[in-house]
N, CA, C and O atoms as a Tinker XYZ file with bonds, in Angstrom:
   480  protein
     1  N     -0.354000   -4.116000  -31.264000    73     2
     2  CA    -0.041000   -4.316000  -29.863000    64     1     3
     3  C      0.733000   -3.106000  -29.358000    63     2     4     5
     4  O      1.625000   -2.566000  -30.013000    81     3
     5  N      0.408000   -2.791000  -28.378000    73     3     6
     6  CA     0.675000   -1.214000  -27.576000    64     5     7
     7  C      2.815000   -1.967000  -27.447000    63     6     8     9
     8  O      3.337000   -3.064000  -27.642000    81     7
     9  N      3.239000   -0.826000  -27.102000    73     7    10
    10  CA     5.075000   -0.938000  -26.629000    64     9    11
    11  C      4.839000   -0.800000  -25.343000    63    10    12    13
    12  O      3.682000   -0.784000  -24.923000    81    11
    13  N      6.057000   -0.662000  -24.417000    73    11    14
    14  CA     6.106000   -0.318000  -23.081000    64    13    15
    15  C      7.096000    0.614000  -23.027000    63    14    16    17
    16  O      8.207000    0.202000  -23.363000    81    15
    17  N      7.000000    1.851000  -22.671000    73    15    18
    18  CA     7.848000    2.590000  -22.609000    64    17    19
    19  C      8.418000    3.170000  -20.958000    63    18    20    21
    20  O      7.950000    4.111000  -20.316000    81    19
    21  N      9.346000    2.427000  -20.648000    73    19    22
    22  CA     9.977000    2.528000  -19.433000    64    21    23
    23  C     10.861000    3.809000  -18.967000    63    22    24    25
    24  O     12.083000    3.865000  -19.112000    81    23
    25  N      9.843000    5.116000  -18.222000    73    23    26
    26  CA     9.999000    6.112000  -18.149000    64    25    27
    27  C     11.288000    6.102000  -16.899000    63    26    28    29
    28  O     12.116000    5.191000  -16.865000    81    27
    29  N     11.293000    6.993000  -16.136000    73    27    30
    30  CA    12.046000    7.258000  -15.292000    64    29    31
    31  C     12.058000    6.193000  -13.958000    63    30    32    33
    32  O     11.012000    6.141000  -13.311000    81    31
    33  N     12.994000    5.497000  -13.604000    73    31    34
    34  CA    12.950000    4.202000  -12.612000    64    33    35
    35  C     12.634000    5.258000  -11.359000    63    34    36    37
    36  O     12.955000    4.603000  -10.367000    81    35
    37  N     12.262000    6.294000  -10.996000    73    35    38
    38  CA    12.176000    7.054000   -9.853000    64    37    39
    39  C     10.533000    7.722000  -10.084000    63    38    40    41
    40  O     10.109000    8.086000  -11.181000    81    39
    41  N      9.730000    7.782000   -8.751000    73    39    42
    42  CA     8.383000    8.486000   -8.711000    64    41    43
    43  C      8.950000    9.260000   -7.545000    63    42    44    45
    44  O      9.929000    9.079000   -6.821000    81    43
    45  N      8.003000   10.190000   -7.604000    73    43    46
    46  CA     7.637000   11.176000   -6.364000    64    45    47
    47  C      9.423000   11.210000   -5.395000    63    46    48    49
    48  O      9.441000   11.310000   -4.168000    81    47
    49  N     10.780000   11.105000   -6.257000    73    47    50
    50  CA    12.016000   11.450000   -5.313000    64    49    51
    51  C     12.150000    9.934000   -5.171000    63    50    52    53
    52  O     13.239000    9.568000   -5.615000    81    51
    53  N     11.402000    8.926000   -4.697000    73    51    54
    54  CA    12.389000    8.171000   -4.340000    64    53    55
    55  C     12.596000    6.698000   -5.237000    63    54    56    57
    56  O     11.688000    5.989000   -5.670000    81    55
    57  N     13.931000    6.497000   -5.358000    73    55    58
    58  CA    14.557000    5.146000   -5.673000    64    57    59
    59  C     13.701000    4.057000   -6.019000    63    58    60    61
    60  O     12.786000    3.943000   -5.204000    81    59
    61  N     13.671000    3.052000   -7.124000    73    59    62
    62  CA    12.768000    1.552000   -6.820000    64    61    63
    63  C     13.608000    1.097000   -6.277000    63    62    64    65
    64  O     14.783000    1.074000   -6.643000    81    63
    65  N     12.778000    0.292000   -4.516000    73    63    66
    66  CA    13.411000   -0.489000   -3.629000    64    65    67
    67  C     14.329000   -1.710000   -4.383000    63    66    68    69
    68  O     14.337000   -1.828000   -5.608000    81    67
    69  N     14.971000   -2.448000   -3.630000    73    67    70
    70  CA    15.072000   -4.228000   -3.492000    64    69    71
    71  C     14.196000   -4.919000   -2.933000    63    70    72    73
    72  O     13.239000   -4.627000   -2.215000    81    71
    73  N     14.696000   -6.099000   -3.415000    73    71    74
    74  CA    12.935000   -6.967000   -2.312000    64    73    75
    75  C     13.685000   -7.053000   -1.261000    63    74    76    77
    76  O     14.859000   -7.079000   -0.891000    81    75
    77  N     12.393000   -7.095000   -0.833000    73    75    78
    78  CA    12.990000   -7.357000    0.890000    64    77    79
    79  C     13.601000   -8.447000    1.133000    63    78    80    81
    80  O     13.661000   -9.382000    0.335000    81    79
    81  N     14.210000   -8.425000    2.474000    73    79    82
    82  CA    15.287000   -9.500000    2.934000    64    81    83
    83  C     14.373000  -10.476000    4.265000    63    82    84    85
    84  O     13.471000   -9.715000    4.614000    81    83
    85  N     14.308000  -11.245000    4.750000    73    83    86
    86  CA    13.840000  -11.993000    5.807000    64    85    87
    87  C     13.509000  -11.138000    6.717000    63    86    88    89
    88  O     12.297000  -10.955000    6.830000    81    87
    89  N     14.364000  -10.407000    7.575000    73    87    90
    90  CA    14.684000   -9.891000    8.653000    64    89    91
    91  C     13.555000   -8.488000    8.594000    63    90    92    93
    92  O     12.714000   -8.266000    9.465000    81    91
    93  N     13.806000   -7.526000    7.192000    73    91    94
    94  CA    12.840000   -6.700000    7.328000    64    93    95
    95  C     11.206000   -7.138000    7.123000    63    94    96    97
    96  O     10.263000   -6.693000    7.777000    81    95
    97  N     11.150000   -8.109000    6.058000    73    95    98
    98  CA     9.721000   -8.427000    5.990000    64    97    99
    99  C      9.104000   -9.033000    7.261000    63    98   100   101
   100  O      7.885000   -9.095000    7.417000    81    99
   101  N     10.010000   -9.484000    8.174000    73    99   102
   102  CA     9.207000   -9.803000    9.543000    64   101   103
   103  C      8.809000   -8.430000   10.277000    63   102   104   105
   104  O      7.647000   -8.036000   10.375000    81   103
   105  N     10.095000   -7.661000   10.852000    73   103   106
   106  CA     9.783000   -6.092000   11.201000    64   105   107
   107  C      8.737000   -5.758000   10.695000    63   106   108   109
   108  O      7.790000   -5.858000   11.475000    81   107
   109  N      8.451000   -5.338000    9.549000    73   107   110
   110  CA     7.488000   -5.026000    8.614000    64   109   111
   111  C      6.187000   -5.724000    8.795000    63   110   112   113
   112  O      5.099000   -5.200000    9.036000    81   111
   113  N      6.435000   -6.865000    8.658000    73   111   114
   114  CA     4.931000   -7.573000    9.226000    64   113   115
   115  C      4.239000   -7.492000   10.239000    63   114   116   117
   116  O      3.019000   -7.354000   10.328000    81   115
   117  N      5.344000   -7.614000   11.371000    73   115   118
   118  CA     4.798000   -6.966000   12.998000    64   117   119
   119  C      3.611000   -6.147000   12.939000    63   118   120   121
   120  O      2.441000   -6.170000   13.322000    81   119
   121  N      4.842000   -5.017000   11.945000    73   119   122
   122  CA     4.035000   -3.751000   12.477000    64   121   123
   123  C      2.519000   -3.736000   11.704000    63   122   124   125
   124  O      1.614000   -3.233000   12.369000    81   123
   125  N      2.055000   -4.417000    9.899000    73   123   126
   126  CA     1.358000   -3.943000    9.458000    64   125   127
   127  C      0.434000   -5.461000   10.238000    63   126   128   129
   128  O     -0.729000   -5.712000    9.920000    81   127
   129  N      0.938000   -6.007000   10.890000    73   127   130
   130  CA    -0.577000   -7.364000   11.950000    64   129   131
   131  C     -0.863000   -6.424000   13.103000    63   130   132   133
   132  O     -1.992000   -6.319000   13.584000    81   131
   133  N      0.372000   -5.624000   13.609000    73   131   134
   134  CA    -0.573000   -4.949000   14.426000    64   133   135
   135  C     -1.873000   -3.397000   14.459000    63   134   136   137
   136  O     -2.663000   -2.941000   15.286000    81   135
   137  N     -1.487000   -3.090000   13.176000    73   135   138
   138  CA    -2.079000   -1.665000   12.688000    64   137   139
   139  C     -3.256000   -2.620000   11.985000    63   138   140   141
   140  O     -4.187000   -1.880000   11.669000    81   139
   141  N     -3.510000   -3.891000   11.661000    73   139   142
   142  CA    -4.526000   -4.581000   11.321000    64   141   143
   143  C     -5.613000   -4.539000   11.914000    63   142   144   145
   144  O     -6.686000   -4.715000   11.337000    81   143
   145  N     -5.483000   -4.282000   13.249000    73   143   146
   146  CA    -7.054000   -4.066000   13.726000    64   145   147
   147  C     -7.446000   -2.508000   14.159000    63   146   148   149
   148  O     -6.727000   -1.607000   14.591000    81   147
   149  N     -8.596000   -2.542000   13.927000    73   147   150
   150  CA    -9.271000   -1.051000   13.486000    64   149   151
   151  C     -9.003000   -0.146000   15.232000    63   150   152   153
   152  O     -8.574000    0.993000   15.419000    81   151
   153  N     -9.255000   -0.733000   15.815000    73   151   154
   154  CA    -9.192000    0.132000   17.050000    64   153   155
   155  C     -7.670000    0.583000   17.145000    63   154   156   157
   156  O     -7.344000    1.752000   17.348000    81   155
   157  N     -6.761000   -0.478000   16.974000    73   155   158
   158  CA    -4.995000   -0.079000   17.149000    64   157   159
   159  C     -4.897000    1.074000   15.790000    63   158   160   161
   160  O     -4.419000    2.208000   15.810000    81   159
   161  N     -5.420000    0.461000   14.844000    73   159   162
   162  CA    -5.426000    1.882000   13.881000    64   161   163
   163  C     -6.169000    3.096000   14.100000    63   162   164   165
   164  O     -6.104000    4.070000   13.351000    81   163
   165  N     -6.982000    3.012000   15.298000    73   163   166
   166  CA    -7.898000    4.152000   15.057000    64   165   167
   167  C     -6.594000    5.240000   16.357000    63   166   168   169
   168  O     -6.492000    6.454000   16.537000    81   167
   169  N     -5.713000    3.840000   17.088000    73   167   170
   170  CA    -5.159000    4.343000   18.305000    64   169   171
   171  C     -3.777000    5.431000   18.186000    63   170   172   173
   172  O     -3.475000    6.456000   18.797000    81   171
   173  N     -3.088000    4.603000   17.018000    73   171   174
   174  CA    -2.306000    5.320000   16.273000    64   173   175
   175  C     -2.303000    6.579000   15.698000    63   174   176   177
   176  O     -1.326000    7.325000   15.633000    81   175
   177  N     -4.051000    6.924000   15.047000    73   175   178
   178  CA    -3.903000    8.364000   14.616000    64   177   179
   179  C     -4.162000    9.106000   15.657000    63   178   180   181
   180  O     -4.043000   10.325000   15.538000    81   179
   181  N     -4.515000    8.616000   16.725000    73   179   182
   182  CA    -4.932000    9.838000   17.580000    64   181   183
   183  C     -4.135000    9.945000   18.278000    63   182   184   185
   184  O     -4.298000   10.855000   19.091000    81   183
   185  N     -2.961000    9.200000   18.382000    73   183   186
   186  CA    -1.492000    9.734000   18.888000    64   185   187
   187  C     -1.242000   10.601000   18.240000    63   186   188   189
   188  O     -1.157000   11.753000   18.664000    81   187
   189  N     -1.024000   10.182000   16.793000    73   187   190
   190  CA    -0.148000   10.803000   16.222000    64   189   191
   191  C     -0.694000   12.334000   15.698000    63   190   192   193
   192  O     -0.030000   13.228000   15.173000    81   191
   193  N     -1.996000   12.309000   15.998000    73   191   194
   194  CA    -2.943000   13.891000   15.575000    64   193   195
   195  C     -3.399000   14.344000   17.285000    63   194   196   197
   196  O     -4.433000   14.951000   17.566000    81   195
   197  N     -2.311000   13.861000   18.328000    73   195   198
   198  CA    -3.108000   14.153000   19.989000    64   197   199
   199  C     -1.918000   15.551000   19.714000    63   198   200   201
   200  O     -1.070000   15.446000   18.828000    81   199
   201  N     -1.999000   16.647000   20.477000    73   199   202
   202  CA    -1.458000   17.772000   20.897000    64   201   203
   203  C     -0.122000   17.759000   21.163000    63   202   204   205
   204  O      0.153000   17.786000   22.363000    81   203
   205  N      0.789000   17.726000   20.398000    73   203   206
   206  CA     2.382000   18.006000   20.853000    64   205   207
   207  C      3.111000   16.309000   20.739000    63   206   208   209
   208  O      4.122000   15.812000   21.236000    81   207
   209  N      2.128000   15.827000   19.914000    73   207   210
   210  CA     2.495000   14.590000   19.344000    64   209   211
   211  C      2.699000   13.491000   20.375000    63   210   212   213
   212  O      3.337000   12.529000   19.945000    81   211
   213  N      2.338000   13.427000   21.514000    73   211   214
   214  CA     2.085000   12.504000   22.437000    64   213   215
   215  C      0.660000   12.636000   23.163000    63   214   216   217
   216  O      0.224000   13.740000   23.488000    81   215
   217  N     -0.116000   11.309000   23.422000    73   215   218
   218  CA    -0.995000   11.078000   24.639000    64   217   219
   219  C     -0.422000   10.265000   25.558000    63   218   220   221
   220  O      0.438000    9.392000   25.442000    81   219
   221  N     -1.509000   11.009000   27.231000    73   219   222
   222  CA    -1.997000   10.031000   28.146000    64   221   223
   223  C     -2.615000    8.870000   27.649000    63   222   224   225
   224  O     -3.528000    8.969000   26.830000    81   223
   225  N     -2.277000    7.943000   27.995000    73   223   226
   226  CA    -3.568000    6.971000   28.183000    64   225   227
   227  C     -4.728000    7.257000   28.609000    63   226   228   229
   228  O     -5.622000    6.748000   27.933000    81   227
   229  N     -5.078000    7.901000   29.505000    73   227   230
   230  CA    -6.469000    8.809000   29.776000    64   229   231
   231  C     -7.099000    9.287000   28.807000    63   230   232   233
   232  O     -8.318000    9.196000   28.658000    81   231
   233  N     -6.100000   10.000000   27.844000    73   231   234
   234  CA    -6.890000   10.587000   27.097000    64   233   235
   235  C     -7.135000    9.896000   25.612000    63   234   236   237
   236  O     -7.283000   10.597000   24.611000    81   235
   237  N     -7.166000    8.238000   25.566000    73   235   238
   238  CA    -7.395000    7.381000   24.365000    64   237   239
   239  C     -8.051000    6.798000   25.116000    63   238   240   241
   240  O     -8.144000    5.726000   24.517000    81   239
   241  N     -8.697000    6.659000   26.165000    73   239   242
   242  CA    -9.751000    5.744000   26.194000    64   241   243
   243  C    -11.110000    6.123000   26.258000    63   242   244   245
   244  O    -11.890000    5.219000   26.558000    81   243
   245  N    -11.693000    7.524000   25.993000    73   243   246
   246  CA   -12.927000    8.086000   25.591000    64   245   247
   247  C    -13.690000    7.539000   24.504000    63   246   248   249
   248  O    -14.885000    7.244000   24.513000    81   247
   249  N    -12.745000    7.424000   23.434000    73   247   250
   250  CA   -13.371000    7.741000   21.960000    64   249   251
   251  C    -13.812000    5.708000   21.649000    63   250   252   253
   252  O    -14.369000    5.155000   20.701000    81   251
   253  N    -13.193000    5.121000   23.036000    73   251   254
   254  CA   -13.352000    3.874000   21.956000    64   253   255
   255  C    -14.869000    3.107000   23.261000    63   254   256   257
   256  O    -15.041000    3.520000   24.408000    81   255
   257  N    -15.332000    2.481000   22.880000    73   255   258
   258  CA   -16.347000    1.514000   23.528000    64   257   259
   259  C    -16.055000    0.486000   24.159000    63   258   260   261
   260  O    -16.926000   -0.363000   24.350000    81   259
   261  N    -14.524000    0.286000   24.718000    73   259   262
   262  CA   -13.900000   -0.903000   25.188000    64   261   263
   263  C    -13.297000   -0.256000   26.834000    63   262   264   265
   264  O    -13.298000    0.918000   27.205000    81   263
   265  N    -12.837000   -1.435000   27.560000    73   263   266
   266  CA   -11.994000   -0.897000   28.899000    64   265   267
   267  C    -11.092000   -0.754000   28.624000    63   266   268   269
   268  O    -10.569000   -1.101000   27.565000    81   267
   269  N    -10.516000   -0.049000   29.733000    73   267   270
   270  CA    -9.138000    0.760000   29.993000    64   269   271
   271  C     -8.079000   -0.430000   29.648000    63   270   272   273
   272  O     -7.048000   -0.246000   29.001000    81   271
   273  N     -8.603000   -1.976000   30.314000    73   271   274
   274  CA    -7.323000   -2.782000   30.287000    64   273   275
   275  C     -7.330000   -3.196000   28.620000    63   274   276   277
   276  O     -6.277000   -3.156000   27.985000    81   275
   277  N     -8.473000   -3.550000   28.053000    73   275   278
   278  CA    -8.814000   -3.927000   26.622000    64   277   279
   279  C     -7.475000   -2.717000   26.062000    63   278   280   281
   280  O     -6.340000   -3.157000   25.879000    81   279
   281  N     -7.871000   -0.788000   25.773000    73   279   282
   282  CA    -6.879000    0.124000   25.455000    64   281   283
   283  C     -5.561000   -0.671000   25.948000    63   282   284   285
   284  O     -4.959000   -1.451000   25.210000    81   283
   285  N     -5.309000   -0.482000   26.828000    73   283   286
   286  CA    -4.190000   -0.810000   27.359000    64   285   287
   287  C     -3.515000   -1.894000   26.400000    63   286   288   289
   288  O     -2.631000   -1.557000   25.612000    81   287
   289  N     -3.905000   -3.025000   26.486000    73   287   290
   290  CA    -3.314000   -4.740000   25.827000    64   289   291
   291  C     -2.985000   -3.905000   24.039000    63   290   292   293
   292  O     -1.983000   -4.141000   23.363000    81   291
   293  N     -3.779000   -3.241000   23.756000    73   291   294
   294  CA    -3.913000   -2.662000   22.403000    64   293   295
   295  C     -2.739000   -1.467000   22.361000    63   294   296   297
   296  O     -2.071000   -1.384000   21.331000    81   295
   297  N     -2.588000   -0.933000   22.997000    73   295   298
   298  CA    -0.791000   -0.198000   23.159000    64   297   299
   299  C     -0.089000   -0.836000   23.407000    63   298   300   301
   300  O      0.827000   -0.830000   22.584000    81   299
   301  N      0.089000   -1.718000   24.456000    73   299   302
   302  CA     1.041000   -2.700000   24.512000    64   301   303
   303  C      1.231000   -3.293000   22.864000    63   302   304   305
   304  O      2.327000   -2.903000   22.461000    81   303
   305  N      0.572000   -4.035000   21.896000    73   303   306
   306  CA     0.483000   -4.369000   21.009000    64   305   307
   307  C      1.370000   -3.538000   19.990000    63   306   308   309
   308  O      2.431000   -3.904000   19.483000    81   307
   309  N      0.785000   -2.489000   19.826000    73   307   310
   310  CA     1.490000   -1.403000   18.986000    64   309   311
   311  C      3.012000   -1.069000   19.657000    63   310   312   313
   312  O      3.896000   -0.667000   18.901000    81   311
   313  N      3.264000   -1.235000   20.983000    73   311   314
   314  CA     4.719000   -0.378000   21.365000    64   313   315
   315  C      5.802000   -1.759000   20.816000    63   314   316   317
   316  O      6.882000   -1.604000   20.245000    81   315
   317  N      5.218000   -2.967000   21.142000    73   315   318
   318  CA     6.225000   -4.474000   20.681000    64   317   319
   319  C      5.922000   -4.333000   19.410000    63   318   320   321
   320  O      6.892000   -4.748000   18.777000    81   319
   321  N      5.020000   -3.937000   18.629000    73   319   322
   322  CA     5.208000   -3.738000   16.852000    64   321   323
   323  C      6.133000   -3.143000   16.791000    63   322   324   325
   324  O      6.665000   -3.394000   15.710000    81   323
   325  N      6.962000   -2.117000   17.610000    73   323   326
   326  CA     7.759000   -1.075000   17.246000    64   325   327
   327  C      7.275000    0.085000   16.493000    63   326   328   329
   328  O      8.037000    0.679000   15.730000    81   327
   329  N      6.106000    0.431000   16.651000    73   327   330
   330  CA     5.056000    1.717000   16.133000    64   329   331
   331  C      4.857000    2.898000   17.090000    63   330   332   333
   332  O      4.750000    4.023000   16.602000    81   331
   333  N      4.811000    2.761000   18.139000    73   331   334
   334  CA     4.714000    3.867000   19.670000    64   333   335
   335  C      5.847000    3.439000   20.759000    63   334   336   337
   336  O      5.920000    2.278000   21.160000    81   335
   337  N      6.777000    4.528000   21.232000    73   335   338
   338  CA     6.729000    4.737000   22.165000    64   337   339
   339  C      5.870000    5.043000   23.634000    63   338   340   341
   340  O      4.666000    5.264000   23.759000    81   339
   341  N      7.039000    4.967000   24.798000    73   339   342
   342  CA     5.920000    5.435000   25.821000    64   341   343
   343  C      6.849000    5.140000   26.901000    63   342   344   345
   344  O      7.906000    4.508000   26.895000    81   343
   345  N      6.034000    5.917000   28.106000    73   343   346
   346  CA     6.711000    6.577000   29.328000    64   345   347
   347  C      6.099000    7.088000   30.380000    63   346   348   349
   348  O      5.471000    8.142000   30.274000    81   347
   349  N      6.178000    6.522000   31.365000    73   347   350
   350  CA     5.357000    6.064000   32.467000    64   349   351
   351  C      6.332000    7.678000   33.253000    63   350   352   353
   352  O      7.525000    7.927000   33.428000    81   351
   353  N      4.897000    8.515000   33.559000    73   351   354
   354  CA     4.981000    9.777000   34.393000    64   353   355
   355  C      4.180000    9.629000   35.251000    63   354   356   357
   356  O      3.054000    9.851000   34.808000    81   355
   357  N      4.183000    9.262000   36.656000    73   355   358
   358  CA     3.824000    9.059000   38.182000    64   357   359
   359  C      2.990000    7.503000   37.716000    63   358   360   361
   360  O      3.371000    6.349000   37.519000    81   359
   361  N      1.138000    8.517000   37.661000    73   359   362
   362  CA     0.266000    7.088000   37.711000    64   361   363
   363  C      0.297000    6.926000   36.090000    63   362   364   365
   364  O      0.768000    5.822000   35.815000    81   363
   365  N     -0.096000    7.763000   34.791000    73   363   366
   366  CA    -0.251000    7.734000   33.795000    64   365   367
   367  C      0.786000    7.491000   33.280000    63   366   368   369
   368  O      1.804000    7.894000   33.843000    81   367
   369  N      0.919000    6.545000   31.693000    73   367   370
   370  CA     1.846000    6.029000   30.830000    64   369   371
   371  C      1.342000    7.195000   29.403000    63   370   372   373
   372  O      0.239000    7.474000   28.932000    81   371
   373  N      2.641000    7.607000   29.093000    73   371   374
   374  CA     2.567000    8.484000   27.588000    64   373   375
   375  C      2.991000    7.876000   26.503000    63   374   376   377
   376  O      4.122000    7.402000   26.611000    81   375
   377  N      2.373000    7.706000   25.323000    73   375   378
   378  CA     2.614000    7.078000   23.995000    64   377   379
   379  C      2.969000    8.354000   22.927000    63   378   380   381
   380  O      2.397000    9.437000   23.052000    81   379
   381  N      3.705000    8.173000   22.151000    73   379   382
   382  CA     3.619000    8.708000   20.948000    64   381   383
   383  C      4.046000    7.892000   19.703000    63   382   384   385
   384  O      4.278000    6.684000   19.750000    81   383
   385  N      4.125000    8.598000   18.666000    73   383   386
   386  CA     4.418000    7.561000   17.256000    64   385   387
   387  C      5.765000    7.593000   16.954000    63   386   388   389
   388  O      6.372000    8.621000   17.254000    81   387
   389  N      6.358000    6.696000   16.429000    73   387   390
   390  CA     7.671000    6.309000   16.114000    64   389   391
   391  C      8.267000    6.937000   14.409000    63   390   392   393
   392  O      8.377000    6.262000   13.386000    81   391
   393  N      8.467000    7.926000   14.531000    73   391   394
   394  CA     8.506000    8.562000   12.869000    64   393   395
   395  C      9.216000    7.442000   12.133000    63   394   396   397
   396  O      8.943000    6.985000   11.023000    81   395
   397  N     10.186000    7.090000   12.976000    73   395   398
   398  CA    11.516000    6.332000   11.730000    64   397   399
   399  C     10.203000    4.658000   11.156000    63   398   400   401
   400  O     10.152000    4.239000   10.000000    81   399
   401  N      9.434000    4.120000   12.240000    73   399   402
   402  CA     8.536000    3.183000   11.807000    64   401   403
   403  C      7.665000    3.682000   10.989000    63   402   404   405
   404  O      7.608000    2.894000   10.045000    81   403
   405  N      6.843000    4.683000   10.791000    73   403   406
   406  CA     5.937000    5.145000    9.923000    64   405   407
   407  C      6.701000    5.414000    8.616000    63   406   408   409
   408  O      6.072000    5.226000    7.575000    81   407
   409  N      8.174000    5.894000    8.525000    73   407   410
   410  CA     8.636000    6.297000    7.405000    64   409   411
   411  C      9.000000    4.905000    6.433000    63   410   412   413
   412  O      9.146000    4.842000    5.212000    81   411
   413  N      9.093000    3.685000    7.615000    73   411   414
   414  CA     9.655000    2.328000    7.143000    64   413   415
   415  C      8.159000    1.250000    6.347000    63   414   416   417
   416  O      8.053000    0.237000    5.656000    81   415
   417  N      7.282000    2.234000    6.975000    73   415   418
   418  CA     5.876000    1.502000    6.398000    64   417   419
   419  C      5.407000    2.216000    5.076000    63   418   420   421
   420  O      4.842000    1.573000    4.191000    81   419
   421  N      5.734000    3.981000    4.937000    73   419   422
   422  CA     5.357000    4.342000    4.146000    64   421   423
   423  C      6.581000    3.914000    2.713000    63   422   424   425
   424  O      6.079000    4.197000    1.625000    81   423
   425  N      8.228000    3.222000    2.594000    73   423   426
   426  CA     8.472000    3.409000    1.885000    64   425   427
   427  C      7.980000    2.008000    1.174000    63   426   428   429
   428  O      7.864000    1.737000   -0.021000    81   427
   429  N      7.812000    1.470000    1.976000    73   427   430
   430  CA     7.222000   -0.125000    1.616000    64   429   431
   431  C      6.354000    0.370000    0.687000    63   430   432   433
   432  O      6.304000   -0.299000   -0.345000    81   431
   433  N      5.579000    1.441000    0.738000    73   431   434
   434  CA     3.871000    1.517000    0.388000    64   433   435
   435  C      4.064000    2.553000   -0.671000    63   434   436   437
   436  O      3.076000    3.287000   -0.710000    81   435
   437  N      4.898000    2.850000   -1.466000    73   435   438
   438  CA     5.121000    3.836000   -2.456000    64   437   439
   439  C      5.432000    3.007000   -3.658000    63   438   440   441
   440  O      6.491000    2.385000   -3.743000    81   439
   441  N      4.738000    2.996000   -4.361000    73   439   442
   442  CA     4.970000    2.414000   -5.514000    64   441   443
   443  C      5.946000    2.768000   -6.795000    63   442   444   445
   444  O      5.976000    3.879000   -7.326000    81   443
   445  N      6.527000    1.938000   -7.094000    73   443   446
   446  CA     7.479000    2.644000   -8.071000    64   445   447
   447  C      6.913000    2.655000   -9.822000    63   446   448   449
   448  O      6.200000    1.796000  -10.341000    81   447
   449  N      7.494000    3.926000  -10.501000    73   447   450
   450  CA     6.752000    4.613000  -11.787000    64   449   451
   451  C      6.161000    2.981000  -12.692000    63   450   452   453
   452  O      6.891000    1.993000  -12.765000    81   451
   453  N      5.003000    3.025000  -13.180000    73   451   454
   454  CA     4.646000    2.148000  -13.688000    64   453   455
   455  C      5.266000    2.203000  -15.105000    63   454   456   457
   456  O      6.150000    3.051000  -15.235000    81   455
   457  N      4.996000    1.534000  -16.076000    73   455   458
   458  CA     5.680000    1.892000  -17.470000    64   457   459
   459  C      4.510000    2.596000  -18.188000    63   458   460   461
   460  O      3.461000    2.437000  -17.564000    81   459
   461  N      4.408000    3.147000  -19.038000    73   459   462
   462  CA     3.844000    3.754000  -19.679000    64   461   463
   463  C      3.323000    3.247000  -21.114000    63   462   464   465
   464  O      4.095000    2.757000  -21.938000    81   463
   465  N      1.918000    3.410000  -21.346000    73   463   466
   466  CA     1.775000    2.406000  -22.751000    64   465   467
   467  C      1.778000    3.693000  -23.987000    63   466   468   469
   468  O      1.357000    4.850000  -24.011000    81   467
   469  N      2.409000    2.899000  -24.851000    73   467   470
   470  CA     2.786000    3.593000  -26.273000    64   469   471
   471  C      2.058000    2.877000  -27.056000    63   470   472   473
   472  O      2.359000    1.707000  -27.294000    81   471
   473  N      0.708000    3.622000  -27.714000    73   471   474
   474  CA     0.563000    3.048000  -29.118000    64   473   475
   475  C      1.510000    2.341000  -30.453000    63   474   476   477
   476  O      2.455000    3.012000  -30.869000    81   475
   477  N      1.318000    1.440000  -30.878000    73   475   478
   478  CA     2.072000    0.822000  -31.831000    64   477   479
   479  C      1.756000    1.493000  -33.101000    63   478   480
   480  O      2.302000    1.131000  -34.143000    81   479
């Protein structure tokens, strides 16, 4: 039967978390029910890859096959996840991505060092 040899409690720099507490796994949930549907995910990267790290709304509703109000309900969605900002300049509203939320989804999503198997 192989051993387990329990290497370094740290991968790639960072720490193995705690489990989560109530309060964040809801935060947390928000955000990954609302990045759940493909269009809010498709809406997110193209913020976050649009020119100087913010869009118009004008300029996210080309790429998708839905109306302006459909886009619209679907940012709204993402800004109450706490995933985008945004900011209403005359007629057009500007979105961009929320770094400190993306950094709170990616530490969730980093797995910590597995153990390592040792021949017996």
């Amino acid at each position: 039967m192989a051993k387990l040899a329990y290497p370094s409690r740290r991968l790639a720099g960072s720490a193995v978390r705690e489990p989560l507490g109530g309060e964040a796994a809801a935060e947390l949930s928000r955000m990954f029910k609302a990045l759940s549907d493909p269009i809010r995910l498709r809406l997110l990267s193209l913020i976050a890859s649009h020119e100087g790290g913010e869009a118009c709304v004008c300029d996210l509703i080309g790429p998708f096959d839905v109306s302006q109000p459909t886009i619209s309900h679907h940012l709204k969605v993402l800004r109450e996840a706490g995933l985008v900002g945004s900011e209403r300049r005359g007629t057009w509203v500007y979105y961009w991505v929320l770094p400190e939320a993306l950094a709170k989804l990616s530490a969730l999503l980093q797995t910590p060092a597995v153990p390592a198997r040792i021949p017996a």
